[in-house]
C-alpha positions in Angstrom: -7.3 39.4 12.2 -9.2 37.8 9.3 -5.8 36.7 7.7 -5.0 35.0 11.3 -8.4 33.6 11.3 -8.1 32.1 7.4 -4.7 30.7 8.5 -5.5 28.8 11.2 -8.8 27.3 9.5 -6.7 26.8 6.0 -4.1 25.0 9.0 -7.2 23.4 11.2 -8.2 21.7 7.5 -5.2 20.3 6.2 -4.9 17.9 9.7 -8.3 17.0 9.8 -8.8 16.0 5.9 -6.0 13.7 5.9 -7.2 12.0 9.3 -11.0 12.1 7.8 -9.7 10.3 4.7 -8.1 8.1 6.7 -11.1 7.5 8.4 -13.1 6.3 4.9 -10.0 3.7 4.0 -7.9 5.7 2.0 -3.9 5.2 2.3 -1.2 7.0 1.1 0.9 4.2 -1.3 3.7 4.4 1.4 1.3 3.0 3.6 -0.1 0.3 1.5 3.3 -0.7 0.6 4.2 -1.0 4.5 0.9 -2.9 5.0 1.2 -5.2 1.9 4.4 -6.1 2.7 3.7 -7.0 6.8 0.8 -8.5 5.1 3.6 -11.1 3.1 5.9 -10.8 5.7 3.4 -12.5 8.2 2.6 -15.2 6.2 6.1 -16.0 6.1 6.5 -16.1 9.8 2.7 -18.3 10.4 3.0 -20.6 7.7 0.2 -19.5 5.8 2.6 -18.4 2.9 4.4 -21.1 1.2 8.6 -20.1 0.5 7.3 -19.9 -3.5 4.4 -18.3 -3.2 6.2 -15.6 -0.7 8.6 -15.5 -3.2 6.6 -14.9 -5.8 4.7 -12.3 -3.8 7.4 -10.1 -3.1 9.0 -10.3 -6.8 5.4 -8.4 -7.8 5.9 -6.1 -4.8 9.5 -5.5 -5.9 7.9 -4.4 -9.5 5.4 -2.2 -8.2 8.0 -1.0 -6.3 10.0 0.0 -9.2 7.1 1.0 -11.5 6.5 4.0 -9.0 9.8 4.9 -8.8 10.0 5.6 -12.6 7.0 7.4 -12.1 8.0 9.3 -9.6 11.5 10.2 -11.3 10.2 11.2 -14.8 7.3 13.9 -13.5 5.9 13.1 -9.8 2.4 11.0 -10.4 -0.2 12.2 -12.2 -3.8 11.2 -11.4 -3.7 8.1 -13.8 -0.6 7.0 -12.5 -1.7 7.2 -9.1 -5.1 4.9 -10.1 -2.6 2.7 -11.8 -0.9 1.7 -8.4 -3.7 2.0 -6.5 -5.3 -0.6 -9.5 -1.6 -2.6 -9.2 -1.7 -2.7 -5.1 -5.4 -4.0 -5.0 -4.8 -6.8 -7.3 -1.7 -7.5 -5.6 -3.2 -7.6 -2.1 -5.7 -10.0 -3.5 -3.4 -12.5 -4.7 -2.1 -11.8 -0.5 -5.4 -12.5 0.4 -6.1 -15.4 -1.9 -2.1 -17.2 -1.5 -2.3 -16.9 2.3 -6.0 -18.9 2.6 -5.2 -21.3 0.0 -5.0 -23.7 2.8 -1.5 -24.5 1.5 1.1 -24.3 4.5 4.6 -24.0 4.6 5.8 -27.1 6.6 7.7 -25.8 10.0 10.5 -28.4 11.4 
């Protein structure tokens, strides 16, 4: 009964960490990439992201992109790799932040 007991808490605590985490701000890098790039993608659509800067943009998402994957191939990510992309996608959505209130507009037709 105690094993049952164990397993269900051990169970109970690996759903609720994740959403508490969550919670505080944290994201898994998949996420941040998906939110980064609707981030750049809806600057696209409003305006707020000129065709360069968009361009630009997604070439440094591209790289991060591909940094990761070597990571990921060589070993899985180790701690400092992990604080290196999380260091890469902060900067990155920054520049998001920054390139999409610049006040510079694509011009729509």
């Amino acid at each position: 009964m105690k094993i049952v007991t164990a397993l269900i808490t051990a169970a109970t605590m690996a759903v609720a960490l994740p959403a508490a985490a969550n919670a505080q701000g944290w994201q898994s890098i998949n996420q941040r990439q998906v939110n980064l790039y609707s981030r750049i993608d809806m600057g696209v659509r409003n305006g707020s992201l000129t065709r360069a800067e968009a361009s630009s943009l997604k070439m440094r998402f591209a790289n991060i992109e591909r940094l990761e994957y070597r990571y990921r191939a060589s070993h899985g990510l180790s701690m400092a790799e992990r604080r290196d992309l999380d260091r890469r996608f902060d900067a990155l959505s920054n520049s998001i932040r920054i390139q999409r209130h610049d006040r510079q507009r694509r011009w729509r037709h």
